[in-house]
Each structure stands twice: as structure tokens, then as C-alpha cells.
Short mmCIF file of the C-alpha atoms (twelve columns), coordinates in Angstrom:
data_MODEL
# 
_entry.id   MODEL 
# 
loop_
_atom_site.group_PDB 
_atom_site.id 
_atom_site.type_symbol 
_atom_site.label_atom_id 
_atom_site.label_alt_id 
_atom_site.label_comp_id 
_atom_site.label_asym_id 
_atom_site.label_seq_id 
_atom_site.Cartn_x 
_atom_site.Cartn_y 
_atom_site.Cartn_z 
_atom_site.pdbx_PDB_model_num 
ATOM 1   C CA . UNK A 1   12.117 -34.269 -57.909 1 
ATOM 2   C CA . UNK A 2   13.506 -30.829 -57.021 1 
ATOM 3   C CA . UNK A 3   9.320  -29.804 -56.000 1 
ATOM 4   C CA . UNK A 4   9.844  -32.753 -53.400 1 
ATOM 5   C CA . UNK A 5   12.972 -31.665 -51.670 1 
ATOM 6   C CA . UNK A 6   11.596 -28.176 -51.656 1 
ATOM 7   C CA . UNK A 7   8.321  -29.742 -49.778 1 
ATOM 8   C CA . UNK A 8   11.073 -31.860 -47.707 1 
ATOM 9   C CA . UNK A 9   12.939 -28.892 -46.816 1 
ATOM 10  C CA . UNK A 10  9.958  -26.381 -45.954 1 
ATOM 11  C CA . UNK A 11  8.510  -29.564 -43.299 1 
ATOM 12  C CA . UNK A 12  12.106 -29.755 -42.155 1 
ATOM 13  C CA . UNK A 13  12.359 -26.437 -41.288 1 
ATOM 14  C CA . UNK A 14  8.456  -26.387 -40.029 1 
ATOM 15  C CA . UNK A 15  9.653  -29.463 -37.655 1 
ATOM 16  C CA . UNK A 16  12.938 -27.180 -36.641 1 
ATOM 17  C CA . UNK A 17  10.888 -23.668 -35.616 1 
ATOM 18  C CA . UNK A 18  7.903  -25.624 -33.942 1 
ATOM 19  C CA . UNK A 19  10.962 -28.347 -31.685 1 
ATOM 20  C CA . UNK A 20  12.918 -24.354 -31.024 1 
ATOM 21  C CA . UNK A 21  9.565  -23.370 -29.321 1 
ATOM 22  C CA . UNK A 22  8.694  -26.435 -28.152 1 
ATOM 23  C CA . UNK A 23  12.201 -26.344 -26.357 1 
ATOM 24  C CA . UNK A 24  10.933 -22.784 -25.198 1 
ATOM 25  C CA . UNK A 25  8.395  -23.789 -23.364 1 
ATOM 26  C CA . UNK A 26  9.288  -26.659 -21.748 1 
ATOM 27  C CA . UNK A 27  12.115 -24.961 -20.024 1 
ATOM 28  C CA . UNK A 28  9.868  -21.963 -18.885 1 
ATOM 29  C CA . UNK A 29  7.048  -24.610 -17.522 1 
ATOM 30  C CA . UNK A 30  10.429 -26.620 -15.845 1 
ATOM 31  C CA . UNK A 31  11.062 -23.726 -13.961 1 
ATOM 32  C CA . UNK A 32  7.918  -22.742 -13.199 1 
ATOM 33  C CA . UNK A 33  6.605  -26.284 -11.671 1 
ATOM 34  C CA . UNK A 34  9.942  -27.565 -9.853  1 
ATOM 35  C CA . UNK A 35  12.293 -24.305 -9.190  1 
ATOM 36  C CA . UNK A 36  12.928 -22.886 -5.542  1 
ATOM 37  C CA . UNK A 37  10.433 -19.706 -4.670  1 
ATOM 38  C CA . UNK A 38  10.952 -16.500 -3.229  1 
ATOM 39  C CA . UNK A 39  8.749  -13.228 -2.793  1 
ATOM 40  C CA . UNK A 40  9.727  -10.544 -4.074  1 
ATOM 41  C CA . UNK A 41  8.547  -6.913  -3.097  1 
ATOM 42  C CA . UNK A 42  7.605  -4.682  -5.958  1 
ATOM 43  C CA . UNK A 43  7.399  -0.792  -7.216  1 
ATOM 44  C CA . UNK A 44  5.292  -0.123  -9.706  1 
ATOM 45  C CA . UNK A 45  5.676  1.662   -12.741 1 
ATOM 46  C CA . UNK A 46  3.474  1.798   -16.210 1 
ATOM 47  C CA . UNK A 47  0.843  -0.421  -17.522 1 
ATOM 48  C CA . UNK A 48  0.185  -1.030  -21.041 1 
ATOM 49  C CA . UNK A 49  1.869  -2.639  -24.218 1 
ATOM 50  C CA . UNK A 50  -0.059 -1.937  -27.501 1 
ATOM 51  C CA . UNK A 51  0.872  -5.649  -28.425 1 
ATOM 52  C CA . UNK A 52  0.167  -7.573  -25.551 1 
ATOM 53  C CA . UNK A 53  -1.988 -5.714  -23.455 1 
ATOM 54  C CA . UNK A 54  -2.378 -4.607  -20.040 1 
ATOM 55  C CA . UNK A 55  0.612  -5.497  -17.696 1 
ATOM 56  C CA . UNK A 56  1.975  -4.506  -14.755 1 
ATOM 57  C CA . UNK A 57  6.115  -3.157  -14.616 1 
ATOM 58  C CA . UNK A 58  7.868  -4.354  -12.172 1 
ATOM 59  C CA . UNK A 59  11.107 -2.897  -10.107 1 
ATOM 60  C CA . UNK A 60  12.048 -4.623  -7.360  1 
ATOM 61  C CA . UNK A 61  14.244 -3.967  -3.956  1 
ATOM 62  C CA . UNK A 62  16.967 -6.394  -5.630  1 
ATOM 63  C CA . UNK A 63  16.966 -4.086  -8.680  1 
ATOM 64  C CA . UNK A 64  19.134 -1.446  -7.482  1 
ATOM 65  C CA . UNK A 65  22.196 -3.291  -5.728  1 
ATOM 66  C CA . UNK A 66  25.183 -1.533  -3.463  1 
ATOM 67  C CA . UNK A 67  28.286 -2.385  -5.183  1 
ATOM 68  C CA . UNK A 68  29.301 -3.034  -1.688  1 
ATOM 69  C CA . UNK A 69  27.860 -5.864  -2.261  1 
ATOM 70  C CA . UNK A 70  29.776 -7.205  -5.543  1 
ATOM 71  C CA . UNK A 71  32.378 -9.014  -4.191  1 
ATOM 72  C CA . UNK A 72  34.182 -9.302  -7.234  1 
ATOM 73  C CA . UNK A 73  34.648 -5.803  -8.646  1 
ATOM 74  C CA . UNK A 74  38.411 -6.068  -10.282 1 
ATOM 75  C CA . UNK A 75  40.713 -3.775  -8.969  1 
ATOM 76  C CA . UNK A 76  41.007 -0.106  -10.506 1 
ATOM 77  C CA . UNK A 77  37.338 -1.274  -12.679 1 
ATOM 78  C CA . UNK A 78  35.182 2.078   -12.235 1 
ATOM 79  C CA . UNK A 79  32.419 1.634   -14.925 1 
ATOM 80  C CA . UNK A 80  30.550 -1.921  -15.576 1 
ATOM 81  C CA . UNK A 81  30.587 -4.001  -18.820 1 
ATOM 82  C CA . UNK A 82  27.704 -5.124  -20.406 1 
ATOM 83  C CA . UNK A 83  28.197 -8.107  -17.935 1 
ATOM 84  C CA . UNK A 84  25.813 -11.386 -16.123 1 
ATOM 85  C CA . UNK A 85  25.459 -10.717 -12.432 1 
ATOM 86  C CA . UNK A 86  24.406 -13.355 -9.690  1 
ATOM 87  C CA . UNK A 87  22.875 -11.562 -6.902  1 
ATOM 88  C CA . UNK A 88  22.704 -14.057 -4.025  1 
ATOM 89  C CA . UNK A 89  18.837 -13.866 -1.808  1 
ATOM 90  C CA . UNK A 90  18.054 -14.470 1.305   1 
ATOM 91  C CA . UNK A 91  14.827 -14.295 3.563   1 
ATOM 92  C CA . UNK A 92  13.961 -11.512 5.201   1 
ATOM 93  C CA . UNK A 93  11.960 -11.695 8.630   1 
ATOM 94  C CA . UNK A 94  9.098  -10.154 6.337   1 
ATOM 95  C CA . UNK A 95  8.895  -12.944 3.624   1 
ATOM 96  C CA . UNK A 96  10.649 -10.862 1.156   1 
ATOM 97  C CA . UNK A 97  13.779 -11.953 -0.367  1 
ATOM 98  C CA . UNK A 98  16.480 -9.773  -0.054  1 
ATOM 99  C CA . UNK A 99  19.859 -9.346  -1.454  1 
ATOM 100 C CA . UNK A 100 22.990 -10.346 1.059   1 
ATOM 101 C CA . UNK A 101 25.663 -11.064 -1.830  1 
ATOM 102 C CA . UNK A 102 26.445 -10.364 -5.487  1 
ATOM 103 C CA . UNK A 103 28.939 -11.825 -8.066  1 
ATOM 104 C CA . UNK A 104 29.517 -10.228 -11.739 1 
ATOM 105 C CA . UNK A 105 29.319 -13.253 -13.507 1 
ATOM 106 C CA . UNK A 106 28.370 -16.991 -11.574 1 
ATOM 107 C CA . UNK A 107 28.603 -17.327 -7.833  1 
ATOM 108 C CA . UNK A 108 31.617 -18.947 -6.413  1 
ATOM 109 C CA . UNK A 109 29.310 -22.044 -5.147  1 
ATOM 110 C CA . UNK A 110 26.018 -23.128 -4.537  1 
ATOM 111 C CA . UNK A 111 23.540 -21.011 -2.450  1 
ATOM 112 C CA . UNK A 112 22.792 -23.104 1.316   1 
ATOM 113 C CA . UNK A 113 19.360 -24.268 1.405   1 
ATOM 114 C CA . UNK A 114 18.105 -21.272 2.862   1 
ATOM 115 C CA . UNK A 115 19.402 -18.879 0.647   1 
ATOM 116 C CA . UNK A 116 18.913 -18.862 -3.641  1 
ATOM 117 C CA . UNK A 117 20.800 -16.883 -6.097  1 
ATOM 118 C CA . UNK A 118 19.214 -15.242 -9.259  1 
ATOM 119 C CA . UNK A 119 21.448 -14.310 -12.527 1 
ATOM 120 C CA . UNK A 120 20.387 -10.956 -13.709 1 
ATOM 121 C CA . UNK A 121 22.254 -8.990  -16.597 1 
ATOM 122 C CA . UNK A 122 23.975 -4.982  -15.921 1 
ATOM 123 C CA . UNK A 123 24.213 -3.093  -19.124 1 
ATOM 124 C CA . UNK A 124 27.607 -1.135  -19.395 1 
ATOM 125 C CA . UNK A 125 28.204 2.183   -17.790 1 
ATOM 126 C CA . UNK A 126 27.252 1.413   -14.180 1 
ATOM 127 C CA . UNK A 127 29.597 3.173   -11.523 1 
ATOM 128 C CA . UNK A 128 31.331 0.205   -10.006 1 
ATOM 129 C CA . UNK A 129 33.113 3.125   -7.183  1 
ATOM 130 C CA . UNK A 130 31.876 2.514   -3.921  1 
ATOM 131 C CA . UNK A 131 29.234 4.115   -2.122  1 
ATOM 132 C CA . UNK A 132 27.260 3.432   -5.737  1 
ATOM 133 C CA . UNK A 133 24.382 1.184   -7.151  1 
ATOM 134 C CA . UNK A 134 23.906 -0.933  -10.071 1 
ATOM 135 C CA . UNK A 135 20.607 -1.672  -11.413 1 
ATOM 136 C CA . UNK A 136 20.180 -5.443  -12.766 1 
ATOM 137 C CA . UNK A 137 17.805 -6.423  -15.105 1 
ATOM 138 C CA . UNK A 138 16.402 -9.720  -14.189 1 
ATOM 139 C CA . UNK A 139 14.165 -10.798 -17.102 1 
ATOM 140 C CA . UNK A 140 10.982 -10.578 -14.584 1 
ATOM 141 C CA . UNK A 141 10.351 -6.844  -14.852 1 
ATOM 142 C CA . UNK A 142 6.712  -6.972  -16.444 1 
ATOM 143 C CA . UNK A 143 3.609  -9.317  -15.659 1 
ATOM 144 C CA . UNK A 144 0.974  -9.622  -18.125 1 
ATOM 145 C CA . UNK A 145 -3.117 -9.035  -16.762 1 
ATOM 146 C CA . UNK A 146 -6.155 -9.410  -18.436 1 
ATOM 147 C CA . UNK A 147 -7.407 -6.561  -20.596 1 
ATOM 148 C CA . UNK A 148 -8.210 -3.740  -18.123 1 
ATOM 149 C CA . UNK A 149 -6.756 -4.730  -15.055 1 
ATOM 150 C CA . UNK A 150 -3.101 -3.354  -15.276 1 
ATOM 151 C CA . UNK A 151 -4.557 0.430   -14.554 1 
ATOM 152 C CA . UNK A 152 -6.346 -0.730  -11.392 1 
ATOM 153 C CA . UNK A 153 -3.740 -2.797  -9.770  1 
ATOM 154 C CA . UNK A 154 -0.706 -0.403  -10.828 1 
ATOM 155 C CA . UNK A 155 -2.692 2.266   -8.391  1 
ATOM 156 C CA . UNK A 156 -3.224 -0.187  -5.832  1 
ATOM 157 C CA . UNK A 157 0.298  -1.062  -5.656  1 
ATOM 158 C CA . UNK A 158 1.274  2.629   -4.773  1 
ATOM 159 C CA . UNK A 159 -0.935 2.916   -1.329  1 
ATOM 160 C CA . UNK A 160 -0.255 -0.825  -0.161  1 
ATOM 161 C CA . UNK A 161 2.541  -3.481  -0.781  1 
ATOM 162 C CA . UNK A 162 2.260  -6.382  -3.612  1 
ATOM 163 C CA . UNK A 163 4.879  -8.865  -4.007  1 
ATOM 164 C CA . UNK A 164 6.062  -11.566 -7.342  1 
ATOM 165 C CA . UNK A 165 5.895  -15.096 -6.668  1 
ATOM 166 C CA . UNK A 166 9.190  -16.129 -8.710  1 
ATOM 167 C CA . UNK A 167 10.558 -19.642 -9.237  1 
ATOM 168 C CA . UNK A 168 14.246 -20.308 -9.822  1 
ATOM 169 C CA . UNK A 169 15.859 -23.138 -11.560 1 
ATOM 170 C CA . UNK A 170 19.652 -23.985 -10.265 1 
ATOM 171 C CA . UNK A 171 21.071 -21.828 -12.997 1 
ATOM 172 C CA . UNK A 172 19.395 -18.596 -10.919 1 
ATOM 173 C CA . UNK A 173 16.918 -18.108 -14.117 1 
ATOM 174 C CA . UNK A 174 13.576 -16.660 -13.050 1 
ATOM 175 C CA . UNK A 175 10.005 -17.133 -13.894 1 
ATOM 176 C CA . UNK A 176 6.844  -15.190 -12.322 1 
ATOM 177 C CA . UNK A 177 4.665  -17.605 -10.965 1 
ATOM 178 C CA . UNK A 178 2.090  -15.450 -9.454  1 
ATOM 179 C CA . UNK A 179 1.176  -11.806 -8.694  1 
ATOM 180 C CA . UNK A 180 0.299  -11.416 -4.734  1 
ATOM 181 C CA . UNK A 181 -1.500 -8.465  -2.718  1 
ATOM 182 C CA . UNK A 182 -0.075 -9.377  0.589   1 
ATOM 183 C CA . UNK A 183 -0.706 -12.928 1.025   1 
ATOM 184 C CA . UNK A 184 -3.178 -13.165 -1.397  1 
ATOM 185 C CA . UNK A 185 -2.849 -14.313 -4.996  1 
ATOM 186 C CA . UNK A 186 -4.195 -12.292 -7.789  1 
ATOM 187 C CA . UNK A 187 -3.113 -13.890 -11.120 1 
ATOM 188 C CA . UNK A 188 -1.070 -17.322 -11.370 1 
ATOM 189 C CA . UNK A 189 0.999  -17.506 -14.569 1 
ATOM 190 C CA . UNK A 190 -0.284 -21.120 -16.211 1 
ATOM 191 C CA . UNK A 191 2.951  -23.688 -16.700 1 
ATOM 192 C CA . UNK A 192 1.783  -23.378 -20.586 1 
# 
């Protein structure tokens, strides 16, 4: 009896670990297929991960944000926690989303139709004084390529501009959708 509860258990937990990633998944390909877009510029950086391969790094404009723009810095706070951030975009006459607003923490309300807000995370330490910038990390900084094409593409995105197709769910959590040179697309992530 006790060799059947321990086959029991070890399916049970199987069943667990495969529903977890399952879960995973589905809420990555949920974003991906029905959450707003917006282009992002990008700066390149590095390309290669002895695990996964050849990628591209990604900083973006909305990285680095003025904490002019934090409009709810509590009084006589002069360093950041390790604290969310909702940085609120909007289109710029270029295509490129832009930051116009940020929040540490949730926004106080719903982004209008023709603006979207993406949560990003700023690690403790930051110089909240004014006059300063914060970088946020938004979860989107690296994009994977097929084996030999991160070199390539990293030095074409120093001599002319690339931009991140990202989707956001209503939560402001981001996916990469698709890697663009200009208005062309180079790599589409698959929804699975």
C-alpha cells in the first residue's frame, strides 16, 4: 500500500509542476495575442548567454526615467526602495512610445485609450532628489535570436534605429512580440 501512495504522490506532484507551467504559458501567450502594443526604441548592449544562446540586450528610452516624472515621491524620501513602478506611455509623433507619467507602485486609474501604462520594478538606492533618474527594469530587457544572429544585429542596431514590438495586458505586464528594423519585422516571438 505505502508503494501506491508513493506512485500517487510522485503523479500528484508531476500533475502540480506540469498545471504551474502550463499556467506559465498561457498567461505569456494571453498577453502576447490580445494585449495593447506599443514600439519601443532600443540601445543595444551585449549578445550572448552560454545557456540560451544568442540574444540581443535591450535598454530602452523608458529605462532611465526623470523623477520629475514620479508623481508620487513621499515627501523628505531621497533614495528608492526596492519598489513596483508604473510608468504611464504615450505615442510619440515617431511611433515610439514614450514616457509622460510615472507612479511608484499602481497608477491612480486607468490609462485613456490612447495612452498604456507598463509596471516595471526599481531596485533600492535610486536618487529620488530632483533633477535625477531612475532606471526601471521592465522584464523585456533581452530578446532571444537564432544561433549566430545576436552579433550581427547588435552592430546593426548601433548605426541605425530598431525598435520592440511589446504587448501589454491591463495589469501593465509586458511581452516582446517582435524585433523590428524600422518598420520591418525581423523575428516574431511564437504565442508558445
Amino acid at each position: 500500500m505505502s508503494g501506491r501512495k508513493l506512485i500517487v504522490s510522485a503523479l500528484v506532484l508531476a500533475l502540480v509542476q506540469i498545471g504551474f507551467l502550463g499556467w506559465i504559458i498561457a498567461g505569456r501567450a494571453a498577453i502576447l495575442r490580445s494585449g495593447k502594443e506599443v514600439l519601443l526604441k532600443v540601445e543595444p548592449v551585449d549578445p550572448r548567454d552560454l545557456l540560451r544562446g544568442d540574444y540581443v540586450a535591450l535598454g530602452y528610452d523608458i529605462s532611465r526615467i526623470p523623477t520629475r516624472l514620479i508623481a508620487n515621491i513621499p515627501a523628505g524620501q531621497t533614495r528608492s526602495d526596492d519598489t513596483p513602478i508604473t510608468v504611464r506611455l504615450s505615442k510619440g509623433v515617431d511611433g515610439y512610445w514614450q514616457a509622460s507619467a510615472a507612479w511608484l507602485g499602481t497608477a491612480p486609474g486607468a490609462a485613456p485609450a490612447d495612452q498604456a501604462d507598463i509596471a516595471g520594478h526599481i531596485s533600492s538606492g535610486w536618487d529620488l532628489t530632483p533633477g535625477t533618474t531612475v532606471t526601471v527594469d521592465y522584464g523585456i530587457e533581452r530578446f532571444y535570436l537564432p544561433e549566430g544572429e545576436g552579433v550581427p544585429i547588435q552592430n546593426d542596431m548601433r548605426v541605425r534605429p530598431f525598435g520592440i514590438r511589446v504587448a501589454l495586458n491591463g495589469r501593465g505586464q509586458a511581452q516582446i512580440k517582435a524585433l523590428m528594423d524600422g518598420d520591418k519585422t525581423l523575428f516574431e516571438e511564437p504565442l508558445y
